[in-house]
C-alpha positions in Angstrom: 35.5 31.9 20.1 36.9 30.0 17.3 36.6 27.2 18.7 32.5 27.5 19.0 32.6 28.5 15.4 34.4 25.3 14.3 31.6 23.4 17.0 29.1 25.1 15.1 30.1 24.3 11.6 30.6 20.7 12.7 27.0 20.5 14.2 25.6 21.9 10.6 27.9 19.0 8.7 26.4 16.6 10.5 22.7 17.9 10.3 23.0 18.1 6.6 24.8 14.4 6.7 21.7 13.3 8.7 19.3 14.9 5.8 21.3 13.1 3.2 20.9 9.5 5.0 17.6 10.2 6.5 15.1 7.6 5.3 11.9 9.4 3.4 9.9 6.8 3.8 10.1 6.2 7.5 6.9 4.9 9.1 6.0 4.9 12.7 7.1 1.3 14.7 5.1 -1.2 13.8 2.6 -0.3 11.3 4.4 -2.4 8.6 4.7 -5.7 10.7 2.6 -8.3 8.6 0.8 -10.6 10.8 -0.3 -13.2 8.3 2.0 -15.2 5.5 1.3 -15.4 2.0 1.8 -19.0 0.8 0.8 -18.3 -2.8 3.6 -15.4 -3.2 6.2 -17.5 -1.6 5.8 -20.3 -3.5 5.3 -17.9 -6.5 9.4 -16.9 -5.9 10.4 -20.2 -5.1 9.5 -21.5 -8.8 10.6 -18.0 -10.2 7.6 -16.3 -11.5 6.1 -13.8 -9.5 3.2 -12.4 -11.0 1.0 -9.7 -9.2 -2.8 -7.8 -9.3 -2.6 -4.1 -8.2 -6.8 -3.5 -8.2 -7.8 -0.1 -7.5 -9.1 3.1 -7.6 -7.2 6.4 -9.4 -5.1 7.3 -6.1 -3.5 4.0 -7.6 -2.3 5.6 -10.4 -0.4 9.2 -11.5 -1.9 11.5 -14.8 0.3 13.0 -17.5 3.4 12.2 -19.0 5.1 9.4 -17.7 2.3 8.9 -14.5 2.0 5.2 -14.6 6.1 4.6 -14.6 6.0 6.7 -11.5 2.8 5.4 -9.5 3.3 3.0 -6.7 2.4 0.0 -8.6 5.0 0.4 -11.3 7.3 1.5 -8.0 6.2 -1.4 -6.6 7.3 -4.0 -9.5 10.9 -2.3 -9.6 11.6 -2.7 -6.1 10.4 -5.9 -6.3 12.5 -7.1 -9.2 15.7 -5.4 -7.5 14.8 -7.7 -4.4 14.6 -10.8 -6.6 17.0 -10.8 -9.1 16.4 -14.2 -10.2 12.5 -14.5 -10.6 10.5 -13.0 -13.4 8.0 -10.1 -11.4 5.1 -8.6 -13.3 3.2 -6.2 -11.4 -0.6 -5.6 -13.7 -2.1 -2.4 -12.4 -5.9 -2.4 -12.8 -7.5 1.3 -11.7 -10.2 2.8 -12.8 -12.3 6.0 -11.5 -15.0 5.8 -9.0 -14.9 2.6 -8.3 -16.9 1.2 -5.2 -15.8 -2.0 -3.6 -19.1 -3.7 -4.9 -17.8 -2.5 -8.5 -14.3 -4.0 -8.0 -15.6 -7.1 -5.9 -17.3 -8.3 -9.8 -14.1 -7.8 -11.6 -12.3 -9.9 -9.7 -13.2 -13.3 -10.7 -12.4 -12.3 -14.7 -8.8 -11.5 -13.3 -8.4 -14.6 -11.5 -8.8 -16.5 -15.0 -7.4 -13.9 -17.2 -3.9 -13.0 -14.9 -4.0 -16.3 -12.4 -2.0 -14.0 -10.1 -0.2 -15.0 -7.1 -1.2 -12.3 -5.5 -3.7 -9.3 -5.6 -3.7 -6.0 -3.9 -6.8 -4.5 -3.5 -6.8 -0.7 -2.9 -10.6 0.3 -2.2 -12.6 2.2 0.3 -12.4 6.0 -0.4 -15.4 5.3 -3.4 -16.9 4.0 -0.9 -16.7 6.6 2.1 -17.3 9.6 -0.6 -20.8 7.8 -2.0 -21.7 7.3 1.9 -22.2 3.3 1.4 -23.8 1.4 3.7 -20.6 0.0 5.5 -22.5 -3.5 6.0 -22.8 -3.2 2.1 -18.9 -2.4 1.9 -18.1 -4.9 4.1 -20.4 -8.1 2.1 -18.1 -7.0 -0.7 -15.0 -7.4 0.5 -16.1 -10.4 1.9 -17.2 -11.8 -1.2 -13.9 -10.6 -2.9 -11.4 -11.8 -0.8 -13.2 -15.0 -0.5 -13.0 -15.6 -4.5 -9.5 -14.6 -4.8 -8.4 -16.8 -1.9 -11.0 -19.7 -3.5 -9.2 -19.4 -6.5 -5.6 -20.2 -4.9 -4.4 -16.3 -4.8 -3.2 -14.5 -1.4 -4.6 -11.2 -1.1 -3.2 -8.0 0.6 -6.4 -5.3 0.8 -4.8 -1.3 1.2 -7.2 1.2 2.3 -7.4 5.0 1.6 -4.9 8.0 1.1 -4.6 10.5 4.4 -4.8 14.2 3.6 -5.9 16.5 6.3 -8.5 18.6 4.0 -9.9 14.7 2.7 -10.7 13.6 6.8 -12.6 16.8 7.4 -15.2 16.5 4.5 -15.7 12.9 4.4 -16.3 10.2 7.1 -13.9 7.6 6.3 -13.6 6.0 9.9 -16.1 3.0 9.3 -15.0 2.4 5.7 -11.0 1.6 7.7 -12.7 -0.1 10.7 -14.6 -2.6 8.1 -11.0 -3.4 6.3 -9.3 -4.0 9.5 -12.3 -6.3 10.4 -12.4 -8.2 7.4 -8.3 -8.8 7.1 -8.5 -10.2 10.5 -12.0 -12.5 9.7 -10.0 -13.8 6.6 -6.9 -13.9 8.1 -4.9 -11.7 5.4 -2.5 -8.7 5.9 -3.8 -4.6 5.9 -1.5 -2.6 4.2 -2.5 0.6 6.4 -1.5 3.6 3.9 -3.8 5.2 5.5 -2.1 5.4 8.7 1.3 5.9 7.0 0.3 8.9 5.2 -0.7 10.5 8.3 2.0 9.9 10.0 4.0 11.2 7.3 1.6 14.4 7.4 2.2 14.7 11.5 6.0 14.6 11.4 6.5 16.7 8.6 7.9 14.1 6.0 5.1 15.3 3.7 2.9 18.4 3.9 -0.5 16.8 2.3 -2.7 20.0 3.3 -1.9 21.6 0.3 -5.0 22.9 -1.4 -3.7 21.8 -4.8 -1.9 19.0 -6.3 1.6 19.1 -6.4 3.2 16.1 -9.2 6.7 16.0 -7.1 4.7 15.8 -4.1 2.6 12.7 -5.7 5.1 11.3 -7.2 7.5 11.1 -3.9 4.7 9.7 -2.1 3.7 7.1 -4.5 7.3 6.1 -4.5 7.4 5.7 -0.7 4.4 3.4 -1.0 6.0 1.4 -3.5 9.1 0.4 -1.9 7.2 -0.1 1.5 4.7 -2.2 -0.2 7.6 -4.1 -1.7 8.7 -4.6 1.5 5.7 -5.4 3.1 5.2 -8.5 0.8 8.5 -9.7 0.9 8.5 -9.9 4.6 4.8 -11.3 4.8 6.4 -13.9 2.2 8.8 -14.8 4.9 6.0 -15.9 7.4 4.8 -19.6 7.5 1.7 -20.7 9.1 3.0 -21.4 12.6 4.3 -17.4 12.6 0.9 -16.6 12.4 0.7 -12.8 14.6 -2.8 -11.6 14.4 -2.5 -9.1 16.8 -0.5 -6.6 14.8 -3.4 -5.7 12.8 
């Protein structure tokens, strides 16, 4: 008997070890893998200045106190500056409400001259999917954005929308994510799929995102996942030369 009792306080010791070195932000097997380098960044660290575009919409950012210290772009700089010690990161968030890729598309040349960034991240698409635009429109400005940005001599990651379960049943986002897929591949530049990530997150259990209201922990845990995997994302598409070139990931 006592002997099952000691089993069975060794089994919940090691079940609460595994909760306390459990990853949070574990993604399913290969939805991370970049498939395309980014020159511009690499070179970026190799002369020690890193300097970085987050352009979005307001699921790129946090309200109330303290929101934009805690959303993923600000995660995103600190993991990055932990990563590189020795170069100089600045991560410039840019999000505004409502925005439609069309609407971002135009600011994008003014941020090329203003920020010259290495790279730009361009989170767009729910606008898009909640105004019901045509998704040849969506696409044309995508197109036209990512041309300018790599036309200007700055790599280009695009992100597409947040998952939630109550989100995917009252708006029809599926041709908005096929377009950004098609597009990275046409141009040759990496997807960072949060889309995909959050729903995997939501199907294991990580995070519960069918709550009917907003939770700020919740947010805030998520946007911090998204940081540090974006981090990492970059830093490994950084790694890539031209010859690794893997389309097929994407």
């Amino acid at each position: 008997m006592m002997r099952v009792v000691f089993a069975l306080i060794g089994l919940l010791f090691a079940g609460a070890a595994f909760a306390q070195t459990a990853d949070p932000c574990q993604v399913a097997d290969g939805v991370l893998q970049p498939g395309f380098p980014l020159p511009h960044v690499t070179a970026a660290i190799e002369h020690k200045q890193l300097d970085i575009v987050v352009l979005g919409t307001m699921s790129s950012a946090l309200v109330g106190a303290g929101g934009n210290g805690k959303a993923y772009p600000a995660r995103f700089e600190a993991m990055l500056k932990e990563k590189l010690p020795d170069v100089a990161v600045r991560v410039v968030s840019y999000a505004k409400p409502r925005q439609t890729a069309q609407d971002m598309q135009k600011e994008i040349a003014p941020i090329l001259s203003r920020d010259k960034p290495a790279l730009i991240v361009w989170q767009t698409g729910t606008g898009d999917a909640i105004r019901a635009i045509d998704p040849d429109a969506f696409s044309t400005a995508l197109d036209e954005g990512v041309s300018a940005a790599q036309a200007a001599g700055s790599d280009i990651v695009l992100m597409n929308m947040q998952y939630s379960p109550r989100t995917e049943t009252m708006i029809a986002l599926t041709a908005y994510l096929d377009v950004m897929r098609f597009v990275a591949l046409q141009h040759e530049i990496n997807l960072f799929d949060r889309y995909a990530i959050m729903k995997y997150w939501n199907e294991v259990g990580t995070f519960d995102l069918s709550a009917a209201t907003k939770r700020t922990d919740l947010a805030e845990r998520v946007h911090y996942c998204i940081g540090r995997l974006l981090a990492e994302f970059v830093l490994e598409s950084a790694k890539l030369t031209t010859s690794d070139n893997k389309a097929s990931p994407q």
